[in-house]
Steps between C-alpha positions, in 0.01 A plus 500: 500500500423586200604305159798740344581476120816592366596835329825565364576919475790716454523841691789796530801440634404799753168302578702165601768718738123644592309198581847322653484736777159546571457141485838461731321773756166413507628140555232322229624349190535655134188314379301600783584868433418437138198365552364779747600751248305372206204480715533854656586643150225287311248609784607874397544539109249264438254672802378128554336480833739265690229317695596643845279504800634841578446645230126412473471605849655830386252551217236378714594800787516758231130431349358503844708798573323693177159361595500639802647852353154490327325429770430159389611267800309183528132529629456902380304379151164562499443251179470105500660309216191391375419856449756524203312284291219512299187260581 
C-alpha cells in the first residue's frame, strides 16, 4: 500500500450528508471516497494522463484505427526508414 500523508480540509455541510451516504452505500470509508475523487477530478481539470493501461490501449486502437482509414495499415508503405534521411 501506498505511504498516505495527511490533509486536513473543510467541505459543505451538503457535501458531508453527501459523502456520509455514498460512503455508507458503497460500503468504503470517507477517506477512500476522498481520495478516489481527487484523483478522478485531478485526472480531469488538470487533463493529466492518469497512467492507465486502458487508456493507452484506447489511444493505441484509435491511431491504428485512423491509419488504416488512410490506407496506411502496417506493411502497405512503399518507403524504408532509411529513405527519410539524407546520406
Amino acid at each position: 500500500m501506498q505511504r498516505m500523508v495527511r490533509k486536513q480540509i473543510y467541505i459543505g455541510k451538503d457535501q458531508d450528508k453527501a459523502l456520509k451516504r455514498a460512503a455508507r452505500v458503497s460500503g468504503v470509508s470517507q477517506a477512500e471516497l476522498i481520495r478516489r475523487g481527487i484523483g478522478k477530478g485531478i485526472t480531469e481539470i488538470a487533463e493529466i494522463p492518469a497512467g492507465n493501461d486502458l487508456d493507452w490501449a484506447k489511444a493505441l486502437q484509435v491511431m491504428k484505427d485512423r491509419a488504416r482509414a488512410r490506407g496506411l495499415a502496417k506493411g502497405n508503405r512503399t518507403w524504408k526508414r532509411e529513405d527519410l534521411y539524407d546520406r
